[in-house]
C-alpha positions in Angstrom: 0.0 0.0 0.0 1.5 3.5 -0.7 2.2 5.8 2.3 0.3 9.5 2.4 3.2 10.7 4.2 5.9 13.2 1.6 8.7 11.9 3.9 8.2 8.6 3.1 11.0 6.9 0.8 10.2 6.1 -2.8 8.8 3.0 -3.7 11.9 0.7 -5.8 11.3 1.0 -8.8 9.4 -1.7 -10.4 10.8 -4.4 -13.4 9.4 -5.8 -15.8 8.3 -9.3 -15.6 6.6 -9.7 -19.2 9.7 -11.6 -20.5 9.3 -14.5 -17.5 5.7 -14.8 -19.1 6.8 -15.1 -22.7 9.1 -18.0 -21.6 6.1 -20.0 -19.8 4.3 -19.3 -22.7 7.3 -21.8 -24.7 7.0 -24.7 -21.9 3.5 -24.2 -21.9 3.3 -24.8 -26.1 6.4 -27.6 -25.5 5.5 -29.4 -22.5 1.8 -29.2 -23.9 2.9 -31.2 -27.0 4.9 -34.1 -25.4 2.7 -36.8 -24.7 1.1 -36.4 -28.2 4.0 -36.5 -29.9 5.1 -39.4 -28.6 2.0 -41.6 -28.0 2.1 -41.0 -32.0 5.1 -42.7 -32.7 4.5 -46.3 -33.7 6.6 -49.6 -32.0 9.5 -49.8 -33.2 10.1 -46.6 -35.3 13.6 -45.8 -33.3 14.6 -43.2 -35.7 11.5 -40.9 -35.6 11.7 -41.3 -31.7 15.5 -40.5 -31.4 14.2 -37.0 -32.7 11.5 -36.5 -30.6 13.2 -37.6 -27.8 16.1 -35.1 -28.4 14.0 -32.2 -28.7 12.0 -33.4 -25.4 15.7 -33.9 -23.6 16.7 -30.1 -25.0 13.3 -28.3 -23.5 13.7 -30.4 -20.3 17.5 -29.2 -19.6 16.1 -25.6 -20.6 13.3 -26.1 -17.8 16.1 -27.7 -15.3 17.8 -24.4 -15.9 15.3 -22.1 -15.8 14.4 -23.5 -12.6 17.6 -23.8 -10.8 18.3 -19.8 -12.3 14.8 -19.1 -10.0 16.1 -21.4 -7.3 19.1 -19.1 -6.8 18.6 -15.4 -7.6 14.7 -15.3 -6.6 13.4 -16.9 -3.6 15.7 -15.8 -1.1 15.3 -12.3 -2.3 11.6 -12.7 -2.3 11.7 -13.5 1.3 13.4 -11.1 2.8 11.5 -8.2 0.8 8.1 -9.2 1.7 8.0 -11.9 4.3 4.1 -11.9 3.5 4.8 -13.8 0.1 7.0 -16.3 2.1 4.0 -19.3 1.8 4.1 -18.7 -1.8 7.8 -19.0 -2.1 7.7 -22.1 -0.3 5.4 -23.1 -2.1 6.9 -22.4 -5.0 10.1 -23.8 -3.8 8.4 -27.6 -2.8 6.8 -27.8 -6.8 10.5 -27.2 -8.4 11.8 -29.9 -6.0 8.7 -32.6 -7.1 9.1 -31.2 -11.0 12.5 -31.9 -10.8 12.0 -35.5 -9.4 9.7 -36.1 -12.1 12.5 -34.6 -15.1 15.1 -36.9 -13.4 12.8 -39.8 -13.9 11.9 -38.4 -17.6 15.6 -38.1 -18.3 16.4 -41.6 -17.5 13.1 -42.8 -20.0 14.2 -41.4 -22.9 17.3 -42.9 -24.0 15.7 -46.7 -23.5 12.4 -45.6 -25.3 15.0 -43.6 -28.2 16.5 -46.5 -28.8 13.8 -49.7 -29.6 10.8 -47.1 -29.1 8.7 -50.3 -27.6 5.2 -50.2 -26.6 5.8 -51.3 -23.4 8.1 -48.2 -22.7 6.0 -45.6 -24.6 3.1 -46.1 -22.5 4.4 -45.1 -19.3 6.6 -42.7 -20.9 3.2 -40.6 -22.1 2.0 -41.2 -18.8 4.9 -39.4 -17.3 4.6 -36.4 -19.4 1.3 -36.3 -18.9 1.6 -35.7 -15.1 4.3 -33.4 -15.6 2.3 -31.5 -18.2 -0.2 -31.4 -15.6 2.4 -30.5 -12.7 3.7 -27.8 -14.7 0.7 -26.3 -16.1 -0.3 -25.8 -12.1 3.0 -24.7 -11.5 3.5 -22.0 -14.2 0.2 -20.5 -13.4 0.4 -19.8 -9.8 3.7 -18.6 -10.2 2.5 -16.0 -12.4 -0.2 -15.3 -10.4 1.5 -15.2 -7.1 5.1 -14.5 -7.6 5.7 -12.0 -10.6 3.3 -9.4 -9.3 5.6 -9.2 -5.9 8.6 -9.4 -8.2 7.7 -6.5 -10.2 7.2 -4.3 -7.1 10.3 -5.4 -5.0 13.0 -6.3 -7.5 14.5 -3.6 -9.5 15.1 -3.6 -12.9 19.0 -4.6 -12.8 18.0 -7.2 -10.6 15.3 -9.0 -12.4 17.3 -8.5 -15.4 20.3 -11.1 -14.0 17.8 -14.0 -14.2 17.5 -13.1 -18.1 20.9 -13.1 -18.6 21.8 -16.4 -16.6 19.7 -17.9 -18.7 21.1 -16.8 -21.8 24.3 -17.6 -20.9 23.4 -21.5 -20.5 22.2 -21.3 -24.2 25.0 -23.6 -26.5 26.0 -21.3 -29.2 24.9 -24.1 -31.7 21.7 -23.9 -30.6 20.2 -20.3 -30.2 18.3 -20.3 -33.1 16.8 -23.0 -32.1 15.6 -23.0 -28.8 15.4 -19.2 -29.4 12.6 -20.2 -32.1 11.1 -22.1 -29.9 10.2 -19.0 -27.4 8.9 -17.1 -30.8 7.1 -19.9 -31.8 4.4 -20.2 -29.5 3.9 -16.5 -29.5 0.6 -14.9 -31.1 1.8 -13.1 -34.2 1.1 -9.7 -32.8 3.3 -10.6 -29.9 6.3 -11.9 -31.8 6.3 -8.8 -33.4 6.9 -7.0 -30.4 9.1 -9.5 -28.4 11.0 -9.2 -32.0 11.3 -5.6 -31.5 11.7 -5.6 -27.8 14.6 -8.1 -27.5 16.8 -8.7 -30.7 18.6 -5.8 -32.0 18.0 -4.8 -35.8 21.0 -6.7 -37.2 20.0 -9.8 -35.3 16.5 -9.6 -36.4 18.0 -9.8 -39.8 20.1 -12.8 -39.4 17.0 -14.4 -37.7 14.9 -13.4 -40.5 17.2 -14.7 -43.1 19.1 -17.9 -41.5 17.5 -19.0 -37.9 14.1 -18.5 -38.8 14.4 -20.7 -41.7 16.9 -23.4 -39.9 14.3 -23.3 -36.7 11.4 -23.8 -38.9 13.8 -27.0 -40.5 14.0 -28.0 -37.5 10.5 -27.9 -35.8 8.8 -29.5 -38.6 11.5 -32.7 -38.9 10.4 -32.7 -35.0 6.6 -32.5 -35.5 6.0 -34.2 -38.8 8.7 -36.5 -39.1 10.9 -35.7 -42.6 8.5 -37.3 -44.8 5.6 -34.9 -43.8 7.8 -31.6 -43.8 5.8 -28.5 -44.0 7.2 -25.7 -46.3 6.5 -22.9 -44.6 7.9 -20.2 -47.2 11.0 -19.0 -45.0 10.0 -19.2 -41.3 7.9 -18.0 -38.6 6.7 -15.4 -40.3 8.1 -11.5 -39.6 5.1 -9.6 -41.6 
């Protein structure tokens, strides 16, 4: 609540949380596809699942990250700035510790399911990502419910913006187009505009426009139609 009295000290200046939102967004869209994906690949096809079991592996590190990145520059700040949002954080801090139990037991499926892509292992395997779909989908929304507003009041804009930048950093260089498409992929169209504008620079917006759009959009379709069912989509996610 703001204080009536002119001797009061400002309020900190509040961040910007937008960008945490536009990456749930990209594990809602991901996460959201998994058990699909998988549950429609048929026994035995190993070579179809390798590729759908590489991009799962690649979003599930990103989320590991992501996580851990919250686990230490977040909470503890959270706590001591407003001890009234402590339950939240704790609560916040018992769903990363079960979500990451659940990712450990996804990462050790994979590689058996990758390699004979049996029945017998694809079942459970779709019923794994569906409680972690489920898990996460819980997870992601009361954190943006619960967390960010507090954030955005009692963080400051340097502050907020370290997270951003850890996570950047854990990006391989071979693969920002891609997980960077990925993030502008399950944007509306009038938002990926704006994130476009908001967070490349003009001379990366060209490169993406020219080289990663069209090498993510390679990419995504091998991952969700297999290379026989490739959709052209005519040089990317779109930029118009």
């Amino acid at each position: 609540m703001a204080s009536n009295d002119p001797a009061a000290p400002e309020p900190r200046a509040r961040c910007d949380t937008t960008d945490m939102i536009h990456i749930h967004q990209m594990f809602r869209s991901t996460f959201g596809r998994f058990p699909e994906l998988v549950a429609g690949i048929a026994d035995g096809d190993t070579g179809r699942a390798s590729v759908v079991a590489a991009h799962i592996a690649e979003i599930v590190a990103m989320l590991h990250h992501h996580h851990q990145v919250e686990d230490e520059l977040l909470w503890d700040t959270l706590e001591q700035r407003a001890p009234a949002c402590a339950l939240h954080v704790a609560a916040m801090r018992s769903q990363h510790s079960t979500m990451g139990e659940l990712l450990d037991d996804l990462d050790a499926a994979l590689p058996g399911w990758a390699g004979e892509a049996r029945r017998d292992q694809r079942e459970p395997l779709v019923a794994l990502l569906e409680q972690i779909r489920t898990a996460l989908l819980l997870h992601l929304g009361q954190e943006e419910q619960r967390i960010l507003p507090v954030a955005s009041s009692t963080m400051s804009a340097r502050e907020w913006g370290q997270l951003g930048r850890r996570g950047r950093a854990a990006v391989p260089r071979d693969r920002t187009f891609i997980q960077l498409g990925w993030i502008i992929d399950s944007l509306t169209p009038t938002d990926r505009q704006a994130w476009l504008r908001h967070n490349l620079p003009a001379p990366i917006r060209l490169v993406w426009r020219y080289h990663g759009s069209r090498r993510f959009t390679a990419h995504r379709d091998l991952v969700l139609h297999g290379p026989a069912e490739r959709v052209e989509r005519g040089g990317g996610v779109s930029l118009a």
